[in-house]
Each structure stands twice: as C-alpha cells, then as structure tokens.
N, C-alpha and C positions, 0 to 999 in steps of 0.2 A: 670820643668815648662818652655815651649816655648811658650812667649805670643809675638803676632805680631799686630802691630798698622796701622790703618786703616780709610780710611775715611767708615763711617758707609751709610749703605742702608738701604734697606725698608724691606730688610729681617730680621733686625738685630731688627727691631723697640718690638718685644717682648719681645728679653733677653734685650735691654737696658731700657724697663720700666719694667722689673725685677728688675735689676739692682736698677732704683731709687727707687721705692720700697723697696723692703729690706735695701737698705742704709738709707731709711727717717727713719724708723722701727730702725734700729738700731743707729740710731748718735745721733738723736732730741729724744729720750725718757726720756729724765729729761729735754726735751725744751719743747714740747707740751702733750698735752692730748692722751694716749696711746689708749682711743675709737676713736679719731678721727685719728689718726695711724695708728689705724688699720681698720677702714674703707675703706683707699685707697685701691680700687683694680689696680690689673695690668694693665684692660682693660680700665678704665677712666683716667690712664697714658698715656696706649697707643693712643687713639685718640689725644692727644697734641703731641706725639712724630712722628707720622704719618704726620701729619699736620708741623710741625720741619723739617723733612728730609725731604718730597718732595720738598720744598724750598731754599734749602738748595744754595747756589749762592754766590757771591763775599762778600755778607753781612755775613756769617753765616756757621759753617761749624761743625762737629760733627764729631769725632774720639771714635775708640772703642779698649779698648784692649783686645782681643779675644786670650786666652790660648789655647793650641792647645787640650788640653782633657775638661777644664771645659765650654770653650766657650765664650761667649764675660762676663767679668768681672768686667768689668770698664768703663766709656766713657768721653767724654769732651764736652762741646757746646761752641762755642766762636764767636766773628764775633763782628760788629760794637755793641756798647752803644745800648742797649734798651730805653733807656731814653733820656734825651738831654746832655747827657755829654759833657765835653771837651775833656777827651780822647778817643784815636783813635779806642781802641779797650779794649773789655773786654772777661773773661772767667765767663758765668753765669751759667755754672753747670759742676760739677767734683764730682762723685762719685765711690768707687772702694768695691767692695764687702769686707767686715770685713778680711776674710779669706785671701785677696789677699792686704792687707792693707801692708805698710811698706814693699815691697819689690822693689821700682822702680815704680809702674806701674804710679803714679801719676805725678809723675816727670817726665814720659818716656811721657805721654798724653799732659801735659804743655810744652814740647818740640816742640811734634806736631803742638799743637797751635801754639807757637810763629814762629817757623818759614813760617807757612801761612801767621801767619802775618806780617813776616816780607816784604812776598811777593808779600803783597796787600803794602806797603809801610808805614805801622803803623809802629807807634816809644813806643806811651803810651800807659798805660792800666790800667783798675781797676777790680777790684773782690770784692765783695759783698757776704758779708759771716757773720751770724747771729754773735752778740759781746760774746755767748756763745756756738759759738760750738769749742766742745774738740777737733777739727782738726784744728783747725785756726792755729796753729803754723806754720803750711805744709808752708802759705805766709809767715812769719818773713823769714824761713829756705829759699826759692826762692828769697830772701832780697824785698820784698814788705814794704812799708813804711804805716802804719792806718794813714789815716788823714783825712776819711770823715765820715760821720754817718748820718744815715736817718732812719725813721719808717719803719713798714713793717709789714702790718697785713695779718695774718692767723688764722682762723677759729676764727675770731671776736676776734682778739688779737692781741693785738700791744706787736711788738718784734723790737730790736735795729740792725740795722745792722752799721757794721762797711766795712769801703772800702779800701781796701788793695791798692794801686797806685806803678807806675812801670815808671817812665821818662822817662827808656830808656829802652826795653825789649829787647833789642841784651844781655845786662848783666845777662838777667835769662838764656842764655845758658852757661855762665861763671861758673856758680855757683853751 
C-alpha cells in the first residue's frame, strides 16, 4: 500500500463523496436510520463537495489520501470555525474507508491539517464529532480534551455532539 497525501481537486470531488458515503453507511448505522442512509446518493454529496473545493482559499482546505491502486481513500476538510467559535481552527470532516481504517491514514490527514494550520498561524482547534460515534477515540489518542457539547439535528433528529479541543495543535505533531 503507497498512499500519498494531497490537497484535493475538482477531479477528486467523486471518489471523496464516495468516500463520505460509504463511511456515513458504515460508521452511523446504529446512529441513524439505515433508509435514510441509504438514501444519500453520491451525486447529492457531490454537489456540496463541488461547491467545498472550488473555494477552497486561506479559510479552508481539503486533503485526500489517494492509495496508489485503490485511489483516494480517505480525505480531511479543515480551515477556520464554521460557527462563531473561539478557536482558531477546526477539522469538520475526516473520513477513511473501513478497509483502509487503522493504518496511519487518519493520523497521516490530521498532520496535514495541522501543519496548514500552523501556517495560517493557528494555535487552537476543535472537532465536532457525534457523543456516539465508535471512532471518537481517534481524538482522546491525538490528546484532544471533550469539553464542549451542542445539538445537532439530522433528518429531524436531534443528536449530541461532543467537541474535542486542542490549546495548542504544534503538540498533535508530538503525539
């Protein structure tokens, strides 16, 4: 396996709503409703992800990691707070195909990230990641600290999220 980390294009914009796709499919099926799971198609991904990448600019940035036989496998979206936070930067979506799960790639993407951000001059960050999904560990192991929580409805459902926080993100390269 030679997978290579990339800031992602407009060519990519199919395998990476693949990508969330099958990982919604497979992560959240004892979190949501498996018809309305599998109602998402690719193509009504893709039009947000289209929309994502052409914009892509000092705010925002999207890395893919692209295996050199299966293809892009994984991706990252990160860049300033979607919301009115106080920290400087946040990672709002990380997902890595089941198959390519636990070997690096996740850790190799949140690398990417942070050193962007280090080099827009962000120090803090938060991740927003439902209070039950079975990957939330991924932050404690990046030493992320839960200390925020907020609603978060989907498909007329209110779900918990929890926010992982980072004071100082030079120490997820430590780690």
């Amino acid at each position: 396996m030679s997978v290579k980390f990339r800031i992602a294009t407009i060519e990519d914009i199919y395998a990476i709503s693949s990508v969330h796709v099958k990982s919604w499919q497979s992560t959240y099926l004892d979190i949501f409703p498996a018809e309305q799971l599998n109602a998402v198609s690719i193509e009504q991904v893709a039009d947000n992800w289209t929309k994502i990448i052409k914009i892509q600019n000092k705010k925002s940035i999207v890395y893919v990691a692209d295996d050199s036989v299966a293809g892009i496998v994984g991706f990252l979206k990160g860049g300033k707070p979607e919301d009115l936070s106080s920290y400087d930067c946040e990672i709002s979506a990380i997902y890595i195909l089941r198959e390519f799960q636990r070997k690096g790639i996740g850790r190799q993407l949140v690398r990417k990230a942070i050193e962007y951000f280090i080099s827009q001059q962000w120090k803090t960050m938060i991740v927003w990641t439902l209070i039950n999904n079975p990957y939330r560990r991924f932050y404690d192991l990046l030493g992320g600290e839960p200390r925020e929580t907020k609603n978060y409805k989907k498909w007329n459902t209110n779900h918990e999220l929890i926010g992982y926080t980072w004071e100082n993100i030079q120490e997820i390269l430590v780690s």
